[in-house]
C-alpha positions in Angstrom: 67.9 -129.4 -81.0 68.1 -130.0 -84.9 66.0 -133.3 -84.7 63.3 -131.4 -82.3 63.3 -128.6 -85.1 63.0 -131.4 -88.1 60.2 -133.6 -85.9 58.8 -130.1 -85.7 59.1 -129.5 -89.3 57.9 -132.9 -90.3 54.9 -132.3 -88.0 53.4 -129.3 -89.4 53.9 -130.7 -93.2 51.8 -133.5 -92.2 49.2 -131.6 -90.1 49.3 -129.2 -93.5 48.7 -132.0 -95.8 46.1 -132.9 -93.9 43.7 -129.9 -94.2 44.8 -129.5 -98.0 43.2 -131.9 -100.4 43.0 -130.9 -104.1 41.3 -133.0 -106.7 42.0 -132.4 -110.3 40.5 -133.8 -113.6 41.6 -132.6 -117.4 42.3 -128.7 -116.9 40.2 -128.1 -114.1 41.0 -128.4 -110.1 39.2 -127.9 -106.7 40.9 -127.2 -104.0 39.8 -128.0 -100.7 36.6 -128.7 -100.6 35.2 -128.4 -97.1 32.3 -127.9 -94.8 31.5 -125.9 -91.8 30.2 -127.9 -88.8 26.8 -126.8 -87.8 24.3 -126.6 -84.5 22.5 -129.9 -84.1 19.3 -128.5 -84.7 20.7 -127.2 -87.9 18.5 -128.1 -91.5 21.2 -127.6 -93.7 24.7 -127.1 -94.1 27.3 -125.4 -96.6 30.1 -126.3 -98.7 33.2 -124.6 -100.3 36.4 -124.4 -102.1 37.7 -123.1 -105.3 37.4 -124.6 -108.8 39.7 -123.3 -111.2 39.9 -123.9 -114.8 43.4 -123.8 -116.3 42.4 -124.8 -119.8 41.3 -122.1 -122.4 37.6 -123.6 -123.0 35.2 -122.5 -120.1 33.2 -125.4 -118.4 30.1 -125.2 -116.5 29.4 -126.6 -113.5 25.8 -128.2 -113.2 25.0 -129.7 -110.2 26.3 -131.5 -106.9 25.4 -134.7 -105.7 25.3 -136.2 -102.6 24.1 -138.8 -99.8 21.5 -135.8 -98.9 18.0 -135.1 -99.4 18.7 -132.1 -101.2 22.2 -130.6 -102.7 21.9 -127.1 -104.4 24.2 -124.7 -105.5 23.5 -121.5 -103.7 24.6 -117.7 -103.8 24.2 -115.6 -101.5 23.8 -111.6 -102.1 23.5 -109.2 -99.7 21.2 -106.2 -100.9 21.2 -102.3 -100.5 20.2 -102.7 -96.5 22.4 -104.9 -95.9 19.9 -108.3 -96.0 21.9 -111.2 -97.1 19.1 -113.5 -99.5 20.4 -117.1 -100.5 18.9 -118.0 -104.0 19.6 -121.3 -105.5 21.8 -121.5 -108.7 20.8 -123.7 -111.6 24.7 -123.8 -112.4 27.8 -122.0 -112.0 30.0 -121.0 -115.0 34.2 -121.7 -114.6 35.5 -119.2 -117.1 38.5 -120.5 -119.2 41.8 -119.3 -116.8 40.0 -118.5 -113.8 38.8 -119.3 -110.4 35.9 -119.3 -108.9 35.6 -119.7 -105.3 32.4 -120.9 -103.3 33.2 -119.2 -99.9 30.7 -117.8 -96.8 28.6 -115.0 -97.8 29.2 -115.9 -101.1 28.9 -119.1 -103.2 28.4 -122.3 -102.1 27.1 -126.0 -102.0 24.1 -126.2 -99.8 23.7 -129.5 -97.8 19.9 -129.7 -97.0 17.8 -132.1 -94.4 20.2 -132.5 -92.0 17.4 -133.1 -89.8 19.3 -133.5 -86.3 22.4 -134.9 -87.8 24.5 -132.0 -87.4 27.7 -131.6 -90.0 30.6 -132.4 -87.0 34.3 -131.7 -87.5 36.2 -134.3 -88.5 34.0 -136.1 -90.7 34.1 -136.4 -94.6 31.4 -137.0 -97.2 31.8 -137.6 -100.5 30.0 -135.6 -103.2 29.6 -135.5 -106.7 30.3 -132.8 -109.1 29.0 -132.4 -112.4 30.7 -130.3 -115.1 29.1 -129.9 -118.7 32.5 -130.6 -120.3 34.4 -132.2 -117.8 32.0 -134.9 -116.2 31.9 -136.3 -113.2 34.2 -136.0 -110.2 33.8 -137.3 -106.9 35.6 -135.1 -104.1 35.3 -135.5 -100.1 34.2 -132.5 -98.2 35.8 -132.3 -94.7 34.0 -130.7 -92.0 36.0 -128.2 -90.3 35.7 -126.0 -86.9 33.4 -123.2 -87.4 34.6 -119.8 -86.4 33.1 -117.5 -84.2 30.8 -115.2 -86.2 29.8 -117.1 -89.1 27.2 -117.0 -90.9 24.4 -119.8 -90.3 22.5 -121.6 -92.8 20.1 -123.6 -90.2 17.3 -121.0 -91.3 16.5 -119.7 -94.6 14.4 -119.0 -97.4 15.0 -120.4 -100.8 14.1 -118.2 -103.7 15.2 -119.5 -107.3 17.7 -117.4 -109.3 17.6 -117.9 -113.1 19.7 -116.0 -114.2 22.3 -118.6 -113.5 
């Protein structure tokens, strides 16, 4: 029984290590990036995880790169009648000692042109992210089951936000 408990134990640390990946450069980390898998008629897809900044001089992140036709830094706000609107974000500020998360209905990477190549779970793709202070670093977004009732990003509008 105690090996069947430490096999078991062993197990679920490796099955936990796998869906955690962190990347970290100078002060700042980001955790987990990942990616929802999407319809196969799907134009684009999304990206998320959470970028925190445990140094005490905020950073800035500019832009995301990718093997994509497009990659855009997108928000999404949902107004007084309850109409989500996606804008794009010309860059997304990581306060000194703080988090910011890029998460559905919220903040994220968008992965446009998918064009019939549908985001599938299981893969990876690397990308590129570009701080003002801290460079360049290259994490792998993993593409993950998508739960039932999420929100789709096959279909919408782009509108340009720049206040950001």
């Amino acid at each position: 029984m105690k090996l069947l408990t430490a096999t078991f134990a062993a197990l679920v640390m490796a099955a936990s290590g796998a869906l955690a990946h962190d990347y970290k450069t100078g002060k700042l980390s980001i955790a987990h990036p990942m990616a929802l898998e999407t319809p196969k008629n799907a134009k684009a897809g999304a990206g998320y995880m959470v970028i925190t900044n445990e140094g005490d001089t905020d950073d800035t992140l500019l832009e995301a790169r990718g093997d994509f036709p497009k990659v855009m830094l997108h928000n999404t706000r949902v107004d007084d009648q309850g109409i989500a609107r996606m804008s794009h974000m010309m860059s997304v500020p990581i306060p000194a000692g703080a988090s910011v998360e890029f998460k559905p209905r919220g903040m994220h990477v968008m992965f446009m042109g998918l064009n019939g190549d549908p985001l599938e779970a299981g893969e990876e793709f690397p990308i590129t992210l570009v701080f003002e202070k801290a460079g360049e670093v290259e994490v792998v977004f993993k593409v993950e089951k998508r739960q039932a009732g999420g929100m789709e990003h096959s279909d919408h509008s782009e509108q340009s936000d720049k206040t950001n």
